[in-house]
C-alpha positions as a LaTeX table, in Angstrom:
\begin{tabular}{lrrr}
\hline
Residue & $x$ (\AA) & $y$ (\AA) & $z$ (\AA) \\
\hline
Unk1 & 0.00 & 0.00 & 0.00 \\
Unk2 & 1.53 & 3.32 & $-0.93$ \\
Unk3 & 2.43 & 5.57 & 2.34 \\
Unk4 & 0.29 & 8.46 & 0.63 \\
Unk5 & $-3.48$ & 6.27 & 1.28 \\
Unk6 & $-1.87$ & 5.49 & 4.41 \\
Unk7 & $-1.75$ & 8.94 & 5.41 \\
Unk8 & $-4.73$ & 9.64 & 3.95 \\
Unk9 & $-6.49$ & 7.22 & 6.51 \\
Unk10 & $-4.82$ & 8.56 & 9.07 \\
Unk11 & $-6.44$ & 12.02 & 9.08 \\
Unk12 & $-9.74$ & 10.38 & 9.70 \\
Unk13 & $-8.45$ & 8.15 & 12.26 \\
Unk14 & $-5.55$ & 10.48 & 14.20 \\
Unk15 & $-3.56$ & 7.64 & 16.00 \\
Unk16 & $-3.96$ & 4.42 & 13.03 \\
Unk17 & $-3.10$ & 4.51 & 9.48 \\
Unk18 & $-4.72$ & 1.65 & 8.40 \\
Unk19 & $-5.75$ & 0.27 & 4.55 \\
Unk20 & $-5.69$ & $-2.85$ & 2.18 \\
Unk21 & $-3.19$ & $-4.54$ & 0.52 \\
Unk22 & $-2.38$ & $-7.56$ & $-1.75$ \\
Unk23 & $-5.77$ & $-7.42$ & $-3.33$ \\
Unk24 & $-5.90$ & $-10.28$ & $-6.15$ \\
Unk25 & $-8.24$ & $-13.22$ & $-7.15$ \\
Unk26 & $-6.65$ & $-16.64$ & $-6.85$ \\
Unk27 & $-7.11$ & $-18.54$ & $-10.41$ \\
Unk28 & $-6.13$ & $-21.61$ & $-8.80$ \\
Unk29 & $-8.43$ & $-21.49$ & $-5.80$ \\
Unk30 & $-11.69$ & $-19.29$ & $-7.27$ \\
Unk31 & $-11.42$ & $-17.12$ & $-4.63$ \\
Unk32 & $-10.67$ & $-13.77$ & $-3.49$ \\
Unk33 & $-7.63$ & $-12.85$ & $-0.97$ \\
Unk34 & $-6.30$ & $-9.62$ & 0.42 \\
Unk35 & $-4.56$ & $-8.39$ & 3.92 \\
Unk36 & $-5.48$ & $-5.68$ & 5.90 \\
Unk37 & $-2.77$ & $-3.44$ & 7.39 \\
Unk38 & $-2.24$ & $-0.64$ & 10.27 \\
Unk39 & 0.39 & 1.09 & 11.54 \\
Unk40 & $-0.47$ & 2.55 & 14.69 \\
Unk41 & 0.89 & 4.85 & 17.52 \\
Unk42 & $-0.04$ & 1.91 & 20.20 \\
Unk43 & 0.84 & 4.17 & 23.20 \\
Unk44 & $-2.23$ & 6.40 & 22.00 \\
Unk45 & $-4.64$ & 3.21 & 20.24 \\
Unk46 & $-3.86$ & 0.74 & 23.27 \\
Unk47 & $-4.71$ & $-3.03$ & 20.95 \\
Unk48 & $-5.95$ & $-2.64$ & 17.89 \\
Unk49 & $-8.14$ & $-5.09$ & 15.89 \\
Unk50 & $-9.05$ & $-5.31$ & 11.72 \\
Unk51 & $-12.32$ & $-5.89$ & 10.37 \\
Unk52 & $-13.35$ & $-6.38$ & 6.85 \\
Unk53 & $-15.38$ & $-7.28$ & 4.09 \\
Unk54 & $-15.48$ & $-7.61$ & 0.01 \\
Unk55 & $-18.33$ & $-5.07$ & $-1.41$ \\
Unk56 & $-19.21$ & $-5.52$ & $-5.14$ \\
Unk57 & $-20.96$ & $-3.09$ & $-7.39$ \\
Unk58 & $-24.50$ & $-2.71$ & $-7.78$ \\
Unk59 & $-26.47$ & 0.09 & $-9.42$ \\
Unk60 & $-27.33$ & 1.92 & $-6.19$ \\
Unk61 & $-23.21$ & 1.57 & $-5.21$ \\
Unk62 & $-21.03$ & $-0.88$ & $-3.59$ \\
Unk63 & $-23.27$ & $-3.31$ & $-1.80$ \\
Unk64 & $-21.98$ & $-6.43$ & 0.92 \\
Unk65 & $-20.76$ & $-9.59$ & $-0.79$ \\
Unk66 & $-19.69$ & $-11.47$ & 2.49 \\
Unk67 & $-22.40$ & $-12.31$ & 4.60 \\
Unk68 & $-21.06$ & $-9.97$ & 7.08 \\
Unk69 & $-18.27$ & $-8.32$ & 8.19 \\
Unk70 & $-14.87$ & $-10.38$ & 9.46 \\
Unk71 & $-13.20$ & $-9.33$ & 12.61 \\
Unk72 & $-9.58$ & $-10.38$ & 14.15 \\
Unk73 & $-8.58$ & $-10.57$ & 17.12 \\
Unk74 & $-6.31$ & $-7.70$ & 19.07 \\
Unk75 & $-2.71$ & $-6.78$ & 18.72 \\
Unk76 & $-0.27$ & $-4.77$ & 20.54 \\
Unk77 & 2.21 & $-4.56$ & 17.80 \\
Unk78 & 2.36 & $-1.04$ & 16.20 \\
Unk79 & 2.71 & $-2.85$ & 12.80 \\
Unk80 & $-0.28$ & $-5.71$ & 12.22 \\
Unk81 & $-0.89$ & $-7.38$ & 8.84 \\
Unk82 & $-3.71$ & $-10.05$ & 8.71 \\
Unk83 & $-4.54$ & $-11.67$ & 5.67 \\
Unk84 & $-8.18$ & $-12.52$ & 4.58 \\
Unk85 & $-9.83$ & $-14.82$ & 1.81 \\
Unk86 & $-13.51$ & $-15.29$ & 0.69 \\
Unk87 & $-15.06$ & $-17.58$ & $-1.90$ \\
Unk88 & $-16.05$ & $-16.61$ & $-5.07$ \\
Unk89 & $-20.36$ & $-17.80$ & $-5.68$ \\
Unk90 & $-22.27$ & $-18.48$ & $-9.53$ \\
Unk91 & $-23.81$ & $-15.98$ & $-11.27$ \\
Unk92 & $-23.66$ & $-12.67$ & $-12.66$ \\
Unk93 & $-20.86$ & $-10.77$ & $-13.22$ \\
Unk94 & $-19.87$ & $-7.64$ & $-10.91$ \\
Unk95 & $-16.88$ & $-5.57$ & $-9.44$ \\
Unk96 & $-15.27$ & $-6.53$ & $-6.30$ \\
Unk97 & $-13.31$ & $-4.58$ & $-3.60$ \\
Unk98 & $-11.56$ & $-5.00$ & $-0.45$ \\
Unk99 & $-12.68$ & $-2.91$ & 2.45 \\
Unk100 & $-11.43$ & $-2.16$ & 6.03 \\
Unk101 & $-12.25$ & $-0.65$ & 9.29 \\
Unk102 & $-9.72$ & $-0.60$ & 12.04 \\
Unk103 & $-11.06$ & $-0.56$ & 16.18 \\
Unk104 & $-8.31$ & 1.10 & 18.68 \\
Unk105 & $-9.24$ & $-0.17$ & 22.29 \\
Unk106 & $-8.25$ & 3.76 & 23.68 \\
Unk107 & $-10.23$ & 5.42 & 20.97 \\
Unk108 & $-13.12$ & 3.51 & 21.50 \\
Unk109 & $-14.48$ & 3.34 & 17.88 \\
Unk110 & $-14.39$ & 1.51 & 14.57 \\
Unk111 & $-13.03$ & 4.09 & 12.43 \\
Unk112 & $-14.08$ & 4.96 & 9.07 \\
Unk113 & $-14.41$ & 2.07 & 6.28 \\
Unk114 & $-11.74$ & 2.40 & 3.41 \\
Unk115 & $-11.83$ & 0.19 & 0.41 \\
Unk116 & $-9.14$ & $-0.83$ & $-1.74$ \\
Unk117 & $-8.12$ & 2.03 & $-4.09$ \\
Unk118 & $-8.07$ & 1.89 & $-7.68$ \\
Unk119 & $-8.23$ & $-2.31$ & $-7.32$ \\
Unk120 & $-11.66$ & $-3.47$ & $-8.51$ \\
Unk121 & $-11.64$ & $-7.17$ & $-9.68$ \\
Unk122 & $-14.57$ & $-8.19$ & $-12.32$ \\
Unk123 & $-15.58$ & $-11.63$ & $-12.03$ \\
Unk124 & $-18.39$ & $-13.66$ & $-12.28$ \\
Unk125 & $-18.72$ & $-14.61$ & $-8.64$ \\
Unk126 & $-22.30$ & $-13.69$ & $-8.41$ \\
Unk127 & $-24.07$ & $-11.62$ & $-5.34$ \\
Unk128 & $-22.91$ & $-14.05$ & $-2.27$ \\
Unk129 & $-19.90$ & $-15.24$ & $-1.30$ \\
Unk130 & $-19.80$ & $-19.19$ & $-0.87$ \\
Unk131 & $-17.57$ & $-18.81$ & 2.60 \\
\hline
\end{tabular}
């Protein structure tokens, strides 16, 4: 992830910079896979979790393609990477993209959801992931 989107976060979220990375589709597997990453002041944060979820495209906007959101646990590392996968379903064909939302145990709050910039993958995986 290029420093710049990682500063970018981190103006709406003062003591995380936090994004996605590593956003492909695995040929070999038919499914999607992607890490989410922070970088985080953890004297400020205290532990810090990651939660996302792949969105694809509909004609009202980016709509949830996981059945819900994924959540890890908490690390005190100023530095956490976690990597994610989801399955790709049948049927039509749509845009897919990573998204992330990053909880600091001293701010109290899931900050704001950032999606994978400039990274949409089209695919026929229909409108629900399989897992």
């Amino acid at each position: 992830m290029p420093i710049e989107e990682l500063e970018a976060a981190t103006a709406a979220y003062p003591v995380c910079a936090y994004g996605t990375d590593n956003w492909f589709f695995n040929l070999n597997g038919d499914y999607f896979d992607w890490e989410t990453v922070s970088q985080c002041n953890i004297a400020e944060s205290g532990p810090v979790r990651h939660r996302t979820h792949v969105w694809r495209s509909s004609w009202r906007g980016w709509v949830g393609y996981m059945p819900a959101w994924s959540t890890s646990g908490y690390s005190s590392k100023s530095r956490m990477i976690v990597r994610w996968a989801s399955g790709c379903g049948t049927g039509g064909t749509f845009d897919y993209v990573a998204a992330v939302r990053i909880y600091a145990a001293n701010v109290g709050f899931w900050s704001t959801t950032i999606y994978q910039s400039g990274s949409n993958i089209r695919r026929a995986c229909g409108k629900t992931a399989t897992w």
